[in-house]
Backbone atoms as SQL, in Angstrom:
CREATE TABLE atoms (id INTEGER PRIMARY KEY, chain TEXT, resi INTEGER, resn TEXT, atom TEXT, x REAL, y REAL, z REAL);
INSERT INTO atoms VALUES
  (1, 'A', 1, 'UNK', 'N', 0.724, -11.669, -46.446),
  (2, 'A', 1, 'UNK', 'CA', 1.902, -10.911, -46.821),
  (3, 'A', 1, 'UNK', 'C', 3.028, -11.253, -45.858),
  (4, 'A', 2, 'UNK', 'N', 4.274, -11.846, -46.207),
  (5, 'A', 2, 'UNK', 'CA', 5.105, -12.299, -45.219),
  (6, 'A', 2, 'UNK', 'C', 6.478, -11.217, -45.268),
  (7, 'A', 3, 'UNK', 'N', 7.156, -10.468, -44.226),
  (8, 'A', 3, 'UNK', 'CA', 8.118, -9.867, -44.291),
  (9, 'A', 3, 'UNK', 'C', 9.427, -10.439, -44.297),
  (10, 'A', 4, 'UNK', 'N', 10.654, -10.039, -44.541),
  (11, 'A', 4, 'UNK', 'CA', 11.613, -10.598, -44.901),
  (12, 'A', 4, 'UNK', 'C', 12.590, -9.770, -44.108),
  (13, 'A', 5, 'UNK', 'N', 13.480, -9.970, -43.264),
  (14, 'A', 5, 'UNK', 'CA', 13.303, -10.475, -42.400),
  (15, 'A', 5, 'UNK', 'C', 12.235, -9.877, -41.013),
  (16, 'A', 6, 'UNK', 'N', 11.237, -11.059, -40.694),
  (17, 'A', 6, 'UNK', 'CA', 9.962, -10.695, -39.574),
  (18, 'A', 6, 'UNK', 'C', 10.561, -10.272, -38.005),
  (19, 'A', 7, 'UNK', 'N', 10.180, -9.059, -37.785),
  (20, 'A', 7, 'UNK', 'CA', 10.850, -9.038, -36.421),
  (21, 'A', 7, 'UNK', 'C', 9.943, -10.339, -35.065),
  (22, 'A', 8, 'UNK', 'N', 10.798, -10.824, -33.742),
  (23, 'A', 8, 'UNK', 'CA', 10.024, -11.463, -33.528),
  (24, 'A', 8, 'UNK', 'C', 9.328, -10.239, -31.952),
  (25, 'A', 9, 'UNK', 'N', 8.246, -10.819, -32.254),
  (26, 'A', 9, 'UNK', 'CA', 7.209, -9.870, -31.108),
  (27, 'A', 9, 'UNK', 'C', 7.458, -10.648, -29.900),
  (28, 'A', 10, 'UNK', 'N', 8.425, -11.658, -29.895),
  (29, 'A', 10, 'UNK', 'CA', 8.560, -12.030, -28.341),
  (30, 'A', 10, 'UNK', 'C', 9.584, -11.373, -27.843),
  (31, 'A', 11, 'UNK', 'N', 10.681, -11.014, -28.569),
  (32, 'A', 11, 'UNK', 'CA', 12.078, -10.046, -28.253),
  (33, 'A', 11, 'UNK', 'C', 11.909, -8.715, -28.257),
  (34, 'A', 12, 'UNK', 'N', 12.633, -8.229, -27.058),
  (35, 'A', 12, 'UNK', 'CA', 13.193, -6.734, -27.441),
  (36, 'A', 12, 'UNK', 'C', 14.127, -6.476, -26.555),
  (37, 'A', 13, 'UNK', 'N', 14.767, -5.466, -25.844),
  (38, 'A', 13, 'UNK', 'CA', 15.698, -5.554, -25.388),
  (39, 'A', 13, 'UNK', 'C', 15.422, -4.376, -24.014),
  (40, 'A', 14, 'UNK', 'N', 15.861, -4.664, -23.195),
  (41, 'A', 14, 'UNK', 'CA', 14.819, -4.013, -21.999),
  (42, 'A', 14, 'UNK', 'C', 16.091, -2.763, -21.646),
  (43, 'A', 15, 'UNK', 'N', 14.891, -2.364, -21.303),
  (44, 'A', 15, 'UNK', 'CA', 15.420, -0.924, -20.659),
  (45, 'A', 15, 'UNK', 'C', 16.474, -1.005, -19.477),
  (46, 'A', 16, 'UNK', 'N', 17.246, -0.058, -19.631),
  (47, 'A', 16, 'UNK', 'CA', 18.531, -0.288, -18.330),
  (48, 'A', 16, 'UNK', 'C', 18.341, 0.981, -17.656),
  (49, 'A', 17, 'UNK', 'N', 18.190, 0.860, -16.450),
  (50, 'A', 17, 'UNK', 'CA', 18.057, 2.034, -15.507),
  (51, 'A', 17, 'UNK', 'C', 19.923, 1.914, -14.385),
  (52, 'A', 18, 'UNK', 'N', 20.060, 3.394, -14.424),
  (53, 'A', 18, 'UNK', 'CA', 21.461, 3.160, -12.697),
  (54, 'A', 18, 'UNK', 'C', 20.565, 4.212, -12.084),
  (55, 'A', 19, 'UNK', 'N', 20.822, 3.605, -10.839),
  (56, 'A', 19, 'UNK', 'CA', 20.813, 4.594, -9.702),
  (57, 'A', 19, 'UNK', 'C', 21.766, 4.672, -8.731),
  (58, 'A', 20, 'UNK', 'N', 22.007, 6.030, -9.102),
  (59, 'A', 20, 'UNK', 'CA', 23.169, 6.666, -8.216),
  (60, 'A', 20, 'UNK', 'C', 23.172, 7.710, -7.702),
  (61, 'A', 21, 'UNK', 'N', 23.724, 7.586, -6.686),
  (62, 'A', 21, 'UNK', 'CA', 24.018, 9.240, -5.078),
  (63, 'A', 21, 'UNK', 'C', 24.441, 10.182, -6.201),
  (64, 'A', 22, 'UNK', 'N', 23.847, 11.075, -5.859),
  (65, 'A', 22, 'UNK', 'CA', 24.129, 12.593, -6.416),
  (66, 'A', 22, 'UNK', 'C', 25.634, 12.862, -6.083),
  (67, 'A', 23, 'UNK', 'N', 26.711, 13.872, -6.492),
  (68, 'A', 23, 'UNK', 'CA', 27.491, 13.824, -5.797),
  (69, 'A', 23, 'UNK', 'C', 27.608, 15.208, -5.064),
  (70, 'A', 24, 'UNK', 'N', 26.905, 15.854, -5.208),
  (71, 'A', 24, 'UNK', 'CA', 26.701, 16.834, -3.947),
  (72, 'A', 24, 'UNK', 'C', 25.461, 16.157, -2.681),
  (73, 'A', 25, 'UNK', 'N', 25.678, 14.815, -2.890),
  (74, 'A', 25, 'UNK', 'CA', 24.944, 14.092, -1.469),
  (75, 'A', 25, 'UNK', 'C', 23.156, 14.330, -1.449),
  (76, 'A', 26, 'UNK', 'N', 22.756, 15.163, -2.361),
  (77, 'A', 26, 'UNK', 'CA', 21.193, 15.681, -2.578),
  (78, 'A', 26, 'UNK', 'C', 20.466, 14.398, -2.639),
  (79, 'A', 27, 'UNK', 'N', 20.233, 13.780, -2.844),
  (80, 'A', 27, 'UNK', 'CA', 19.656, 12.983, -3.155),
  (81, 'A', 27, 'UNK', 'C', 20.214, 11.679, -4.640),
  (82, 'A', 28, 'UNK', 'N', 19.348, 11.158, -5.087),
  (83, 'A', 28, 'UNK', 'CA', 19.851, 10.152, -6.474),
  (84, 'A', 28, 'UNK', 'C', 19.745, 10.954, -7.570),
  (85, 'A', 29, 'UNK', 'N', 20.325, 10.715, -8.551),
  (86, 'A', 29, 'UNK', 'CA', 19.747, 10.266, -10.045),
  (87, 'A', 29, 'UNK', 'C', 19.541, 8.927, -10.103),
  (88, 'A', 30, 'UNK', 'N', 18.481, 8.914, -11.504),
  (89, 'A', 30, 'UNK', 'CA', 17.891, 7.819, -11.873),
  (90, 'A', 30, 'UNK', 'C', 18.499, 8.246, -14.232),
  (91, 'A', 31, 'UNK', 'N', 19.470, 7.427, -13.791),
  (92, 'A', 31, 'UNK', 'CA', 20.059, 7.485, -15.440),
  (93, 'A', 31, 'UNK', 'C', 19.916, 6.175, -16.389),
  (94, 'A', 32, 'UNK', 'N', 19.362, 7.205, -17.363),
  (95, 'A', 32, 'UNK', 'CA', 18.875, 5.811, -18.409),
  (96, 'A', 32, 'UNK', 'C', 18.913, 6.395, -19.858),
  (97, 'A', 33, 'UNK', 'N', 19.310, 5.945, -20.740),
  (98, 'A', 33, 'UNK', 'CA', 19.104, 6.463, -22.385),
  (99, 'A', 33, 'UNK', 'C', 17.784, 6.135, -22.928),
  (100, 'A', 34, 'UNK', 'N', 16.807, 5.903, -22.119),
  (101, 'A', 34, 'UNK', 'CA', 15.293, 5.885, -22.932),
  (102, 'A', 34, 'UNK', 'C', 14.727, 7.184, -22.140),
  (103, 'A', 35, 'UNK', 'N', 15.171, 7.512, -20.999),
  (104, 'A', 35, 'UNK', 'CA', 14.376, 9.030, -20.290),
  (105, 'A', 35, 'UNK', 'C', 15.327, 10.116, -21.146),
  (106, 'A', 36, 'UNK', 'N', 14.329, 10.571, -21.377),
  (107, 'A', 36, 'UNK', 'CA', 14.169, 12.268, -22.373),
  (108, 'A', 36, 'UNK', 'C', 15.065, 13.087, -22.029),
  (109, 'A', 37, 'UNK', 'N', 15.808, 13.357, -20.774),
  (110, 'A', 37, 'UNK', 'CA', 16.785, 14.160, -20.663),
  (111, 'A', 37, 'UNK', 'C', 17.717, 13.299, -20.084),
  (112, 'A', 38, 'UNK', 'N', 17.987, 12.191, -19.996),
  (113, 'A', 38, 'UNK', 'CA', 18.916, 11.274, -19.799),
  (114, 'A', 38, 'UNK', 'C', 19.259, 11.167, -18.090),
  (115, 'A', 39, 'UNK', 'N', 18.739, 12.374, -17.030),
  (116, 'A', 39, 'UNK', 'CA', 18.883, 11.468, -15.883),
  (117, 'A', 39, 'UNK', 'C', 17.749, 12.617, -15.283),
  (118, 'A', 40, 'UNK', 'N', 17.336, 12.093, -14.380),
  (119, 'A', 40, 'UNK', 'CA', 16.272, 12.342, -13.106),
  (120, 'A', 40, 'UNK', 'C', 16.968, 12.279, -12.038),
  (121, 'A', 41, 'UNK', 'N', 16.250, 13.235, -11.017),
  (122, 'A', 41, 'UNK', 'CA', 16.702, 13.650, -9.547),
  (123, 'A', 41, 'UNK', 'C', 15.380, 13.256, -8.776),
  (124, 'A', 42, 'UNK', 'N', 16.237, 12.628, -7.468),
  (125, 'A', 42, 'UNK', 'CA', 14.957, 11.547, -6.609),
  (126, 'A', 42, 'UNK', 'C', 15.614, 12.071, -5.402),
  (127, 'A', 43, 'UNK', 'N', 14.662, 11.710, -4.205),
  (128, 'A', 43, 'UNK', 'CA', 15.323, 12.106, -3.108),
  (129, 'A', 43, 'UNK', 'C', 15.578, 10.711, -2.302),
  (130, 'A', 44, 'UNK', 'N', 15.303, 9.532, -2.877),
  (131, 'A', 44, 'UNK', 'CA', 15.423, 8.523, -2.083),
  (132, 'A', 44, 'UNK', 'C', 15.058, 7.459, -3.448),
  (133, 'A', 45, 'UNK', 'N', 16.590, 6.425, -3.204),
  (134, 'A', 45, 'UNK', 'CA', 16.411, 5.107, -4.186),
  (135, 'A', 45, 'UNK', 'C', 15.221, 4.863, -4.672),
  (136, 'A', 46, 'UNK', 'N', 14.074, 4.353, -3.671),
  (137, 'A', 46, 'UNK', 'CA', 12.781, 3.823, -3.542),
  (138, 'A', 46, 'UNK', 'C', 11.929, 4.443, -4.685),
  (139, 'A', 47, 'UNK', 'N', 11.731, 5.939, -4.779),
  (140, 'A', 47, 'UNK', 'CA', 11.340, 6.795, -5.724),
  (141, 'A', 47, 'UNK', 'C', 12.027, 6.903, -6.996),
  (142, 'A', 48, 'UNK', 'N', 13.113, 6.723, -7.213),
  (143, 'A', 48, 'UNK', 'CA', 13.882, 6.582, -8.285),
  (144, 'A', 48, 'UNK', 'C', 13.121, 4.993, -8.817),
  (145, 'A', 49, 'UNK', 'N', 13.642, 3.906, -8.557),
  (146, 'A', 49, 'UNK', 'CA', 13.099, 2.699, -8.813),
  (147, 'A', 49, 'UNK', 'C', 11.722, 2.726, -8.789),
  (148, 'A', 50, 'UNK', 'N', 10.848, 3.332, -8.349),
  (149, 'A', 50, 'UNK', 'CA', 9.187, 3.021, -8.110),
  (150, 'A', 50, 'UNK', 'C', 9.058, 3.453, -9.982),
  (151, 'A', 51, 'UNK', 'N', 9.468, 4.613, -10.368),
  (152, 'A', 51, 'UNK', 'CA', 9.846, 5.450, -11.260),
  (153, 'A', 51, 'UNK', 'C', 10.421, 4.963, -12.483),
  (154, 'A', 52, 'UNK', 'N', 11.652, 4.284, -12.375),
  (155, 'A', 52, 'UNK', 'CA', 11.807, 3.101, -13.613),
  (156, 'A', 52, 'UNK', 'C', 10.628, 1.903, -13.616),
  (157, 'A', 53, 'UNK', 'N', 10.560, 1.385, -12.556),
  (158, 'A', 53, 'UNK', 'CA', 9.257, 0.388, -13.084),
  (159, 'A', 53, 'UNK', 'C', 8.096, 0.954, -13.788),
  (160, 'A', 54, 'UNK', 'N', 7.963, 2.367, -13.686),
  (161, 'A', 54, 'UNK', 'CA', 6.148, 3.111, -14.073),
  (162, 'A', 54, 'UNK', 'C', 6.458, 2.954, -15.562),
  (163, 'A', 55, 'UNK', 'N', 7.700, 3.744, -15.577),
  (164, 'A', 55, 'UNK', 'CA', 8.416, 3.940, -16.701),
  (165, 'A', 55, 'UNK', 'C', 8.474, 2.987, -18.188),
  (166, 'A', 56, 'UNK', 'N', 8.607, 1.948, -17.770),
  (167, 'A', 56, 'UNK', 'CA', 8.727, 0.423, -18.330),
  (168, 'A', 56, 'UNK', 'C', 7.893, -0.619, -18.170),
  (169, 'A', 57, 'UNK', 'N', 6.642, 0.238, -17.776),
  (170, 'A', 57, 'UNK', 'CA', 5.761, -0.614, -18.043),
  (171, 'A', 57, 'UNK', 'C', 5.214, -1.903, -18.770),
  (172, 'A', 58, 'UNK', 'N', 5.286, -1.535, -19.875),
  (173, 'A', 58, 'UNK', 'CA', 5.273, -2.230, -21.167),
  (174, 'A', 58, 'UNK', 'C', 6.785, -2.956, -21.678),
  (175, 'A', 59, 'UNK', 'N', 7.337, -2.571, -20.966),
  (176, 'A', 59, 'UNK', 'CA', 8.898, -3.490, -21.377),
  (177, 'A', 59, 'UNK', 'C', 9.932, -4.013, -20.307),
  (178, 'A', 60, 'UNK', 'N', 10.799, -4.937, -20.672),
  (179, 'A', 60, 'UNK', 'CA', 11.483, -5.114, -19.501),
  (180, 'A', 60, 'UNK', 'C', 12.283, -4.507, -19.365),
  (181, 'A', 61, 'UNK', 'N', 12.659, -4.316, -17.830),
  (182, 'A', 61, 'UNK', 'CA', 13.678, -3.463, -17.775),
  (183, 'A', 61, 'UNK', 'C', 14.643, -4.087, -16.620),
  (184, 'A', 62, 'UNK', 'N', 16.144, -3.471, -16.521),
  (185, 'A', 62, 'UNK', 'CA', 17.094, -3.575, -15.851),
  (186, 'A', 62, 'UNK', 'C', 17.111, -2.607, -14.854),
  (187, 'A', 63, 'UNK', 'N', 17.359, -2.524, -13.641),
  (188, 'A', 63, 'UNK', 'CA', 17.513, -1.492, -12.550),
  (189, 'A', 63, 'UNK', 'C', 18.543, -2.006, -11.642),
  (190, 'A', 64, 'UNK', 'N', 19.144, -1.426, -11.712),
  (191, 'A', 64, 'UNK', 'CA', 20.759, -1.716, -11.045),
  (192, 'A', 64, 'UNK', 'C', 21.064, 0.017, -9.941),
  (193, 'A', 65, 'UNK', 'N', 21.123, -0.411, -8.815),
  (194, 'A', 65, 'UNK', 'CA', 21.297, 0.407, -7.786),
  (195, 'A', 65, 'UNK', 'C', 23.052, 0.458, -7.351),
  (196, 'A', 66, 'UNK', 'N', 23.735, 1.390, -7.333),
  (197, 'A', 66, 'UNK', 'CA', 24.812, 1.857, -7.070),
  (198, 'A', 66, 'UNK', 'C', 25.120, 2.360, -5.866),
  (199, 'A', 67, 'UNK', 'N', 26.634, 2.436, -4.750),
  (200, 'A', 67, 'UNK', 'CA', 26.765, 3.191, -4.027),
  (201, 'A', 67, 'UNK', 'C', 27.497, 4.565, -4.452),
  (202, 'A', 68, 'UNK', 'N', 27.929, 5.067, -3.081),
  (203, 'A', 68, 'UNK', 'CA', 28.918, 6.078, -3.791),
  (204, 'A', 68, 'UNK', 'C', 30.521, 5.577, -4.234),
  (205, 'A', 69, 'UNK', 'N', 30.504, 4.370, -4.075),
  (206, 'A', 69, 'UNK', 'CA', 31.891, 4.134, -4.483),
  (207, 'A', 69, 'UNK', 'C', 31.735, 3.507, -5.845),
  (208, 'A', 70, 'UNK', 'N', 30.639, 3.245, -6.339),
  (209, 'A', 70, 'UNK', 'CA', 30.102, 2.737, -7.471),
  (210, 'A', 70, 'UNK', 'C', 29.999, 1.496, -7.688),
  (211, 'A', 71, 'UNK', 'N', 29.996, 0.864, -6.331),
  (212, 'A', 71, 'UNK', 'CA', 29.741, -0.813, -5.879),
  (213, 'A', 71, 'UNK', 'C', 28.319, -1.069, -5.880),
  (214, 'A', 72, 'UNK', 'N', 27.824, -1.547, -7.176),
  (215, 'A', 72, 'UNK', 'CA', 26.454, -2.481, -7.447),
  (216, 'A', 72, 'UNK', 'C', 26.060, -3.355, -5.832),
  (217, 'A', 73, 'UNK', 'N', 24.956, -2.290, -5.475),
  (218, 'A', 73, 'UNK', 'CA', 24.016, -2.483, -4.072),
  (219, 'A', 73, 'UNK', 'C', 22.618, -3.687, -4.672),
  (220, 'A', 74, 'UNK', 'N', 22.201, -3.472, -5.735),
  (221, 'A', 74, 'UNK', 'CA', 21.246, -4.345, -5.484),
  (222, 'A', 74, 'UNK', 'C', 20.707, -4.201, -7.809),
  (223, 'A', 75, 'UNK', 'N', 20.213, -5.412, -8.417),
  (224, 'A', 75, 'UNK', 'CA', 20.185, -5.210, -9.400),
  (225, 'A', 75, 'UNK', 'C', 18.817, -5.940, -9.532),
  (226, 'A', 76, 'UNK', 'N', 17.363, -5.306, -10.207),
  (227, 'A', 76, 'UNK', 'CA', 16.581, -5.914, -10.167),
  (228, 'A', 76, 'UNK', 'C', 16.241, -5.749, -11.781),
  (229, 'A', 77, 'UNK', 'N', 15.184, -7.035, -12.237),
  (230, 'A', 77, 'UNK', 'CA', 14.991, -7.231, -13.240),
  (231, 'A', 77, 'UNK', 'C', 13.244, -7.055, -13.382),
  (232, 'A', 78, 'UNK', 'N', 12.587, -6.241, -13.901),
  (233, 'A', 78, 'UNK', 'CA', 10.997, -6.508, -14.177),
  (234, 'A', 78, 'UNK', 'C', 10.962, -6.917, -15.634),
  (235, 'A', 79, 'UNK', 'N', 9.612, -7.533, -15.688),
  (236, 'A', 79, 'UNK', 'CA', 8.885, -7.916, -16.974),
  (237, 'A', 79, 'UNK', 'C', 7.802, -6.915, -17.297),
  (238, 'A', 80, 'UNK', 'N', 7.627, -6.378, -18.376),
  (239, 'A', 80, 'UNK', 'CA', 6.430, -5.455, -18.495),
  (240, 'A', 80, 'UNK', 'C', 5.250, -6.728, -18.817),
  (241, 'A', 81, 'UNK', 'N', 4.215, -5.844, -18.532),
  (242, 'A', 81, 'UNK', 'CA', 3.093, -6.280, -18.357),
  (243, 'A', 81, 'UNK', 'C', 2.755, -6.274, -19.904),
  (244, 'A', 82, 'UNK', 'N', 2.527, -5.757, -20.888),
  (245, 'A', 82, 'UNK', 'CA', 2.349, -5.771, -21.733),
  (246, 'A', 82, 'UNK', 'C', 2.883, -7.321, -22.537),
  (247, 'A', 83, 'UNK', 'N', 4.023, -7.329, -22.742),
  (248, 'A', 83, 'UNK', 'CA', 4.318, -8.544, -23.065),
  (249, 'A', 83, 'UNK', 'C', 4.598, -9.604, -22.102),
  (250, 'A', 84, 'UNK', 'N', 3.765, -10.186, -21.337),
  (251, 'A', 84, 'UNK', 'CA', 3.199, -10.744, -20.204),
  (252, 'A', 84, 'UNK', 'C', 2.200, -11.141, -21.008),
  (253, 'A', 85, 'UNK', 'N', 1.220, -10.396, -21.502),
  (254, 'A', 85, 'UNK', 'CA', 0.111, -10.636, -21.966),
  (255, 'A', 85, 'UNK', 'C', 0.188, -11.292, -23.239),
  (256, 'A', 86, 'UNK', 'N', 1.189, -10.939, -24.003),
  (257, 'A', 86, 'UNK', 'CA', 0.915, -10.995, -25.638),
  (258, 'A', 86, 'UNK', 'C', 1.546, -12.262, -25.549),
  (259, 'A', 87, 'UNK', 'N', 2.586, -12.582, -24.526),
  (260, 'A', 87, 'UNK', 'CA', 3.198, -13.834, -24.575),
  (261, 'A', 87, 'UNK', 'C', 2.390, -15.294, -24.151),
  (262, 'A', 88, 'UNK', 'N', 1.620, -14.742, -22.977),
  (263, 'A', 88, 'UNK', 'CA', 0.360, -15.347, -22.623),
  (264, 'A', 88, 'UNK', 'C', -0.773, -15.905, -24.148),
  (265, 'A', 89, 'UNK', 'N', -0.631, -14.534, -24.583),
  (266, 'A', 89, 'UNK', 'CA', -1.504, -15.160, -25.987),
  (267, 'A', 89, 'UNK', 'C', -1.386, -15.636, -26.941),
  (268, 'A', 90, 'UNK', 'N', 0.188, -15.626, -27.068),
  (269, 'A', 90, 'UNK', 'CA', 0.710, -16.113, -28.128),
  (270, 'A', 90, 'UNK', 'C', 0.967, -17.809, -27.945),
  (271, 'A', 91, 'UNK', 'N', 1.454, -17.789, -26.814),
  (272, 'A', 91, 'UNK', 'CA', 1.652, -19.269, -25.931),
  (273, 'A', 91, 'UNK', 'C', 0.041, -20.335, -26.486),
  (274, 'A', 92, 'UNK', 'N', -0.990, -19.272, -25.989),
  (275, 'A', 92, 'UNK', 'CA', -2.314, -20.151, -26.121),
  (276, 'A', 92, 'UNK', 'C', -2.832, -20.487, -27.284),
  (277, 'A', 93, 'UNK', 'N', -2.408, -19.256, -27.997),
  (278, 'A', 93, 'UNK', 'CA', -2.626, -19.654, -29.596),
  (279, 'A', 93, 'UNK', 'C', -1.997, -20.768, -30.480),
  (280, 'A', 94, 'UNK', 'N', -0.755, -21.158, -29.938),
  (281, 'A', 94, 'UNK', 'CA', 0.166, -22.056, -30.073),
  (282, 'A', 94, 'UNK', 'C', 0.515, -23.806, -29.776),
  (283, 'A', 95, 'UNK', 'N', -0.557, -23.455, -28.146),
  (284, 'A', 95, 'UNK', 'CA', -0.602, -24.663, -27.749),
  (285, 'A', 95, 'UNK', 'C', -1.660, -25.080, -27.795),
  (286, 'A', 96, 'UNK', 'N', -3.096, -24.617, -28.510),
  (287, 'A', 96, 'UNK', 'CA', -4.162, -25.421, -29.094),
  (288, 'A', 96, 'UNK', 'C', -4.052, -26.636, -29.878),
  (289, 'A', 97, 'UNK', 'N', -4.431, -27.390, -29.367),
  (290, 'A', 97, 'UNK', 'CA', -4.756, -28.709, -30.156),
  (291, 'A', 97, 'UNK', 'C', -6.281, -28.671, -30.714),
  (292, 'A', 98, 'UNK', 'N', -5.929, -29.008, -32.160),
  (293, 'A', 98, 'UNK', 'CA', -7.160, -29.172, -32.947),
  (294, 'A', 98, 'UNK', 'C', -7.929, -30.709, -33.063),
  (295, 'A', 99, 'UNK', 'N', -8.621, -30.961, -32.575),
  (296, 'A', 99, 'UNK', 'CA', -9.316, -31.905, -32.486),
  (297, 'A', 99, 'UNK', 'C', -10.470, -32.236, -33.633),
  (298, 'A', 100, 'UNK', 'N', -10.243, -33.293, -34.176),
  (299, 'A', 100, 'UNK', 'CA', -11.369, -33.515, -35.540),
  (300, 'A', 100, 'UNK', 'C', -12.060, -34.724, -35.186);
C-alpha cells in the first residue's frame, strides 16, 4: 500500500529550547512550545539543559542559552537517540549488497 504523499522517517524538525535568567534574578526558565506549560523554572542553566536533553530524547533538539541582556551565551545541538537508531537501520538496510 503506498501513501501519497509518504512522510520521510528520516526528517522532523527538532525541538527548540531558550534558556533564560528569570527576571526577578531566581533562577532560569527553560522555554519551549513542546513543554506543556510553555516554560519551566531551574535554579541553575545546567539543570535547565540536563532537562531539555531528557526531554528530547527521541528527537533533535536545539538549546540555545541566553544572558540577561539577551546575548546568545552558548547554543547546543543534540540528536535523539531514537533516530540514531532507525537511521542506523535504515542506512544498513540500504547498503546491503545482494550477492547471487
Amino acid at each position: 500500500m503506498d501513501c501519497y504523499p509518504c512522510p520521510d522517517p528520516m526528517t522532523s524538525t527538532p525541538h527548540v529550547y531558550e534558556v533564560r535568567p528569570r527576571n526577578d534574578h531566581r533562577g532560569f526558565r527553560l522555554i519551549s512550545d513542546v513543554l506543556p506549560f510553555g516554560s519551566l523554572w531551574y535554579s541553575t542553566p545546567d539543570d535547565a539543559i540536563d532537562f531539555a536533553k531528557h526531554r528530547s530524547r527521541a528527537h533533535d533538539a536545539v538549546i540555545s542559552v541566553y544572558d540577561a541582556a539577551g546575548k546568545l551565551i552558548e547554543n547546543t545541538r543534540t540528536q535523539g537517540r531514537f533516530q540514531r537508531a532507525l537511521r542506523a537501520t535504515f542506512l544498513s538496510l540500504t547498503t546491503k549488497k545482494v550477492i547471487l
